[in-house]
C-alpha positions in Angstrom: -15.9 44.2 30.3 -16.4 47.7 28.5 -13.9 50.3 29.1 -14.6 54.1 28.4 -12.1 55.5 25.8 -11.9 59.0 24.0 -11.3 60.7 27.6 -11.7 64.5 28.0 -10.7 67.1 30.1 -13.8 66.7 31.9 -13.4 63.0 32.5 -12.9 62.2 35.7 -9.9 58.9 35.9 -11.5 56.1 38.5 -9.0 53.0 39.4 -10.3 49.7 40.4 -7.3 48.1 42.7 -8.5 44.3 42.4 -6.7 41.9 45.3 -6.6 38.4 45.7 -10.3 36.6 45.9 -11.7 39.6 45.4 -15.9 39.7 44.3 -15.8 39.8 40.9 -19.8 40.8 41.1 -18.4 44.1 43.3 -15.7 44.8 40.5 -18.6 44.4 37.5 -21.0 46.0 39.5 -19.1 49.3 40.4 -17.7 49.7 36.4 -21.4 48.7 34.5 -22.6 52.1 36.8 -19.9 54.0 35.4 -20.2 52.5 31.7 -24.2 53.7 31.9 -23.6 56.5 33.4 -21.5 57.5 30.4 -23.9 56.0 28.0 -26.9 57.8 29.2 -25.0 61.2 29.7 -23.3 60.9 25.6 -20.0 61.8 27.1 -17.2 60.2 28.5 -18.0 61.3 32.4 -15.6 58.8 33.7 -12.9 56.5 32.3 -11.6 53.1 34.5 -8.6 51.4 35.0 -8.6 48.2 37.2 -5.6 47.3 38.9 -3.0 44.7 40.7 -0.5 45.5 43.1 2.2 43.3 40.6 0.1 44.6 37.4 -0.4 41.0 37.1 -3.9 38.8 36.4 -6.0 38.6 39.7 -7.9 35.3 40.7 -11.4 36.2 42.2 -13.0 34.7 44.8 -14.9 32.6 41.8 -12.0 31.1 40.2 -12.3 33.1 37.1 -9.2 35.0 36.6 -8.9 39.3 35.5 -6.1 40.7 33.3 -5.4 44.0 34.7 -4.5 47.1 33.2 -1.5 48.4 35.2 0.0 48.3 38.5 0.0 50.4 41.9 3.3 51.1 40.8 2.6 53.3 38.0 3.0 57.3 37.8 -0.7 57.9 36.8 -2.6 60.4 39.1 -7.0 59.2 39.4 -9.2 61.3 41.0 -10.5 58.2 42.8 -9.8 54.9 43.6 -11.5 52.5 44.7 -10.1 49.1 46.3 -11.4 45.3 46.1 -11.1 42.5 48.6 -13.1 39.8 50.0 -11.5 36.9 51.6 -8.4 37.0 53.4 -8.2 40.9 53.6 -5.6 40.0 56.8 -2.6 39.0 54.1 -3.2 42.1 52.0 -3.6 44.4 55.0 -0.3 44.3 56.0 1.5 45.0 53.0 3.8 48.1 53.4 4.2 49.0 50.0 0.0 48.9 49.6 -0.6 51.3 52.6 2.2 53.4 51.3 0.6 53.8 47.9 -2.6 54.1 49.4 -1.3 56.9 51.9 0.5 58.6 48.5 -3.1 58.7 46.8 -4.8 60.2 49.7 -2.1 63.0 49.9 -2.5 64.0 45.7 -6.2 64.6 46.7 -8.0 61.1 45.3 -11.2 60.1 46.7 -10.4 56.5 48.2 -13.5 54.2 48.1 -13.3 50.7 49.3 -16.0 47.6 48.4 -16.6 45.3 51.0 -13.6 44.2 52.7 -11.3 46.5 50.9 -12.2 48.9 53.6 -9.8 46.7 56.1 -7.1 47.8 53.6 -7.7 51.5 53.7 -8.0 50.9 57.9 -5.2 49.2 57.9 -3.7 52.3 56.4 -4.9 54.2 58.4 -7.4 56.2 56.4 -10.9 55.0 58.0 -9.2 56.7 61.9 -12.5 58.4 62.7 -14.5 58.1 59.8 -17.6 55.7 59.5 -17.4 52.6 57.8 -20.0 50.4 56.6 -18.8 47.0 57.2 -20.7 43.5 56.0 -22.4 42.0 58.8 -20.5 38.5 59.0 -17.3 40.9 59.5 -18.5 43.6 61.6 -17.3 41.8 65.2 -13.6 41.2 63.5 -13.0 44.7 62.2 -14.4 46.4 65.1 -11.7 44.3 67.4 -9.1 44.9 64.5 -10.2 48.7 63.9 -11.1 50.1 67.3 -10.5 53.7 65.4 -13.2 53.5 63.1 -16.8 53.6 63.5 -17.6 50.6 61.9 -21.7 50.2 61.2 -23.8 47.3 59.9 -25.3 49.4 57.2 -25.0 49.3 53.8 -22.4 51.7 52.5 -20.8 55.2 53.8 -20.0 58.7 51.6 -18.3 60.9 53.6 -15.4 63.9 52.6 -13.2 61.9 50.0 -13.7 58.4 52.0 -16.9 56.0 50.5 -17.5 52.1 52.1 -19.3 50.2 51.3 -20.5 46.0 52.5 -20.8 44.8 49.4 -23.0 42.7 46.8 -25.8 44.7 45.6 -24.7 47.6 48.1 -22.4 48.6 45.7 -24.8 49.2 43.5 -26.5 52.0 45.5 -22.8 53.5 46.5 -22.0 53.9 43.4 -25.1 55.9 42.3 -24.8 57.9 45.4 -21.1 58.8 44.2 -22.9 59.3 41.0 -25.7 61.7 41.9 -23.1 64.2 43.6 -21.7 64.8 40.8 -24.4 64.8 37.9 -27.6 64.9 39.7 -30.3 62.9 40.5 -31.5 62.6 37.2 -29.3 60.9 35.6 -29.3 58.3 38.8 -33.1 57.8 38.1 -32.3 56.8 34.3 -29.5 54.8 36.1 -31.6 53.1 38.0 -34.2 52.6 35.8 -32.2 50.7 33.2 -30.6 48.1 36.1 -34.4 47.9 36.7 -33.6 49.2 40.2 -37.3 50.2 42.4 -35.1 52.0 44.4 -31.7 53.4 45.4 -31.0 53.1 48.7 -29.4 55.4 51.7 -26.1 55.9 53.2 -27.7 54.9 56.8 -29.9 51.9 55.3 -29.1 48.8 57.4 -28.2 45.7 56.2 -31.0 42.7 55.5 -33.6 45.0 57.0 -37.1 43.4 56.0 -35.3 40.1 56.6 -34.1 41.0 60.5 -37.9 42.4 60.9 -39.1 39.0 59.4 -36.9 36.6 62.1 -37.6 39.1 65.1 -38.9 37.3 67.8 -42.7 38.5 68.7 -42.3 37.3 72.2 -41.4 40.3 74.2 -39.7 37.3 77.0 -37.6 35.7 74.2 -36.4 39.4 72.7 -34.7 39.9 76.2 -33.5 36.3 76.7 -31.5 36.8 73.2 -30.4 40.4 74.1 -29.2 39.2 77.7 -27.1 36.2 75.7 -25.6 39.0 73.4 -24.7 40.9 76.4 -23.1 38.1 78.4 -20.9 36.3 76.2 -17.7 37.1 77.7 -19.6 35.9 81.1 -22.1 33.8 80.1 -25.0 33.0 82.9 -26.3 30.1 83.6 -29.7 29.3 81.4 -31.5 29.4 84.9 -30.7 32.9 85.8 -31.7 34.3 82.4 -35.0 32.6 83.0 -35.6 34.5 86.0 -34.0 37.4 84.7 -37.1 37.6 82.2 -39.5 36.5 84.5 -39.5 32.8 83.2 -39.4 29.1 84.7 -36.4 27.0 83.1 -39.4 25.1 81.5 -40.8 27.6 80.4 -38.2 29.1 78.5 -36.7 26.1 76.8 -40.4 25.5 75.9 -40.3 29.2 74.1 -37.2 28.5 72.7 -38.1 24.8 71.1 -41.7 26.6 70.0 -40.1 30.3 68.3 -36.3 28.8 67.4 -36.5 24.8 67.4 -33.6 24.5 69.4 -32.9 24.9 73.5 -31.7 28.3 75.2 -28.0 26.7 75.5 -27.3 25.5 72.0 -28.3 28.8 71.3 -26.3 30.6 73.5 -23.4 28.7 72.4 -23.9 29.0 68.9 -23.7 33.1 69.8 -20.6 32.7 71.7 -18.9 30.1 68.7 -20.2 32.6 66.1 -17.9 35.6 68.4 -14.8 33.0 68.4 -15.3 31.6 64.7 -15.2 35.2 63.3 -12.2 36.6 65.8 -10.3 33.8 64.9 -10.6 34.3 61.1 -10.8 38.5 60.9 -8.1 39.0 63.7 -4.9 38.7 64.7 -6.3 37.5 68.4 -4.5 34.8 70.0 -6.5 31.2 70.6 -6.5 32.1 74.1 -7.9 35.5 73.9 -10.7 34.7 71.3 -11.5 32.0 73.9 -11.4 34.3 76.7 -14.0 36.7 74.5 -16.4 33.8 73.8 -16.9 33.1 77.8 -14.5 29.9 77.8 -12.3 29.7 80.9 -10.9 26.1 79.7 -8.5 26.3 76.2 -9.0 22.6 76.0 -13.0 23.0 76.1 -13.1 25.5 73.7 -11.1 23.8 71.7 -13.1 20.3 72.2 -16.2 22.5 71.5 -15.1 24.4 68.2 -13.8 21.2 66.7 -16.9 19.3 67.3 -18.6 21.7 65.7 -16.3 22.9 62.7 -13.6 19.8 62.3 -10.7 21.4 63.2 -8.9 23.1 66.2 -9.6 26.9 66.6 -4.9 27.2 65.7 -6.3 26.0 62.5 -8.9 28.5 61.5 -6.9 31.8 61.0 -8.0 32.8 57.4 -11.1 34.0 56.1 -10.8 31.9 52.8 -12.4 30.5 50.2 -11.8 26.8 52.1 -12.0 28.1 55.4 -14.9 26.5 57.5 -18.6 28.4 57.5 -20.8 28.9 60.2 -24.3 28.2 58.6 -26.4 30.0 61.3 -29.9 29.0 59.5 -28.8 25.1 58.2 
């Protein structure tokens, strides 16, 4: 990976803090912006260090493996810093010595940045209270249990005062180029962009998958309320009957709408919503079985635990990590 070198005064000093099965696609995305940036302007705008809490390699989430350039333990002062998770952000967030450094950085003055679920570092620190975070859809119910203190959003990245978040993937891109364009203008983004053959850079307040959401919206106005009541009532779920009326639908009826726009029946549905609540409170918080259970509108332990097994192959106690061999909800298999 290229690395800036011959650093002036003007050089502004960015750390990459890389944790365990971190996206290596965030980490090369994020640097190549910088490494352009640089290459376009003919001056050494910003110089990169990536980093490991040990200042040892790194395993991504791929397998491949990153030498770093130093540890968090180091004397160096950057003028941002951006940290790097993906799975199991839970192990990393509790580290002491990584909030304290974190909490040091944000005191010197660094701009803190976080790709996708490095922001559940920086919140565990307690340096997202009251700012906005943008937070990757398949975690957004986890860190807003985890992180009532932050206003997390399903959108694709955040720049406020000396805090930027972003969901990840090809978000990153258009963070980075945001960062970018506040300090050297939207010129320079526009050749940016232009050479990642990019048609567009997107906004702070862009949601997530937009086009695709639009696509899969139901056109039934009956089926649109049947799927926001389900959302609504998962603690309490109803009984399939009373949402029919509740839209102005038979029981027939409905389960005919449902087989016809979804190919599948208003209660496998609304369980898969409630199991989709459970699976991702089980594996993004600290929740016990019985509260996730309670969240997900079971009353019975041993039937929600009969039901998530039958559906992921192992008891709900057993699904506590969001890792790389952790069981997946495929919502559209």
């Amino acid at each position: 990976m290229a690395r800036s070198s011959g650093v002036s005064r003007d050089t502004e000093k960015v750390g990459f803090l890389v944790l365990p099965a971190f996206s290596q696609l965030g980490l090369a995305a994020a640097i190549e912006i910088l490494f352009i940036a640089n290459w376009l302007a003919d001056a050494r705008l910003y110089s990169w260090v990536t980093l490991s809490k040990h200042g040892s390699e790194v395993e991504a989430s791929n397998g491949m493996r990153l030498r770093v350039d130093a540890t968090i333990g180091s004397d160096s002062r950057y003028d941002a810093v951006f940290v790097l998770a993906s799975f199991e952000p839970k192990e990393q967030a509790i580290d002491p010595k990584l909030r304290a450094w974190l909490r040091r950085l944000a005191r010197s003055g660094a701009e803190l940045g976080a790709i996708e679920t490095g922001s559940e570092i920086l919140a565990a620190a307690g340096l997202l209270d009251g700012h906005a975070v943008a937070v990757h859809w398949d975690n957004l119910q986890g860190f807003k249990e985890a992180y009532p203190a932050c206003a997390a959003r399903p959108q694709l990245f955040t720049a406020e005062q000396g805090r930027l978040t972003c969901a990840g993937a090809s978000s990153v891109l258009d963070m980075m180029l945001h960062w970018i364009r506040i300090r050297h203008g939207d010129a320079l983004v526009k050749e940016i962009a232009n050479h990642l053959l990019l048609e567009k850079v997107r906004n702070p307040g862009d949601p997530q998958l937009s086009s695709a959401r639009q696509a899969s919206r139901p056109v039934e106005p009956a089926l649109r309320q049947a799927l926001d009541i389900m959302a609504r009532t998962i603690e309490e779920p109803l009984r399939c009957q009373e949402i029919a009326q509740a839209v102005g639908l038979s029981l027939r009826q409905l389960q005919r709408l449902f087989s016809l726009s979804l190919s599948t029946t208003p209660s496998r549905h609304y369980m898969l919503m409630r199991l989709s609540k459970a699976h991702a409170l089980l594996q993004q918080t600290s929740l016990s079985v019985t509260e996730v259970a309670m969240s997900a509108g079971f009353s019975s332990l041993e039937h929600f635990s009969r039901v998530y097994r039958s559906r992921f192959r192992r008891a709900p106690s057993a699904d506590r990590r969001q890792s790389t061999d952790a069981p997946v909800l495929r919502r559209f298999a």
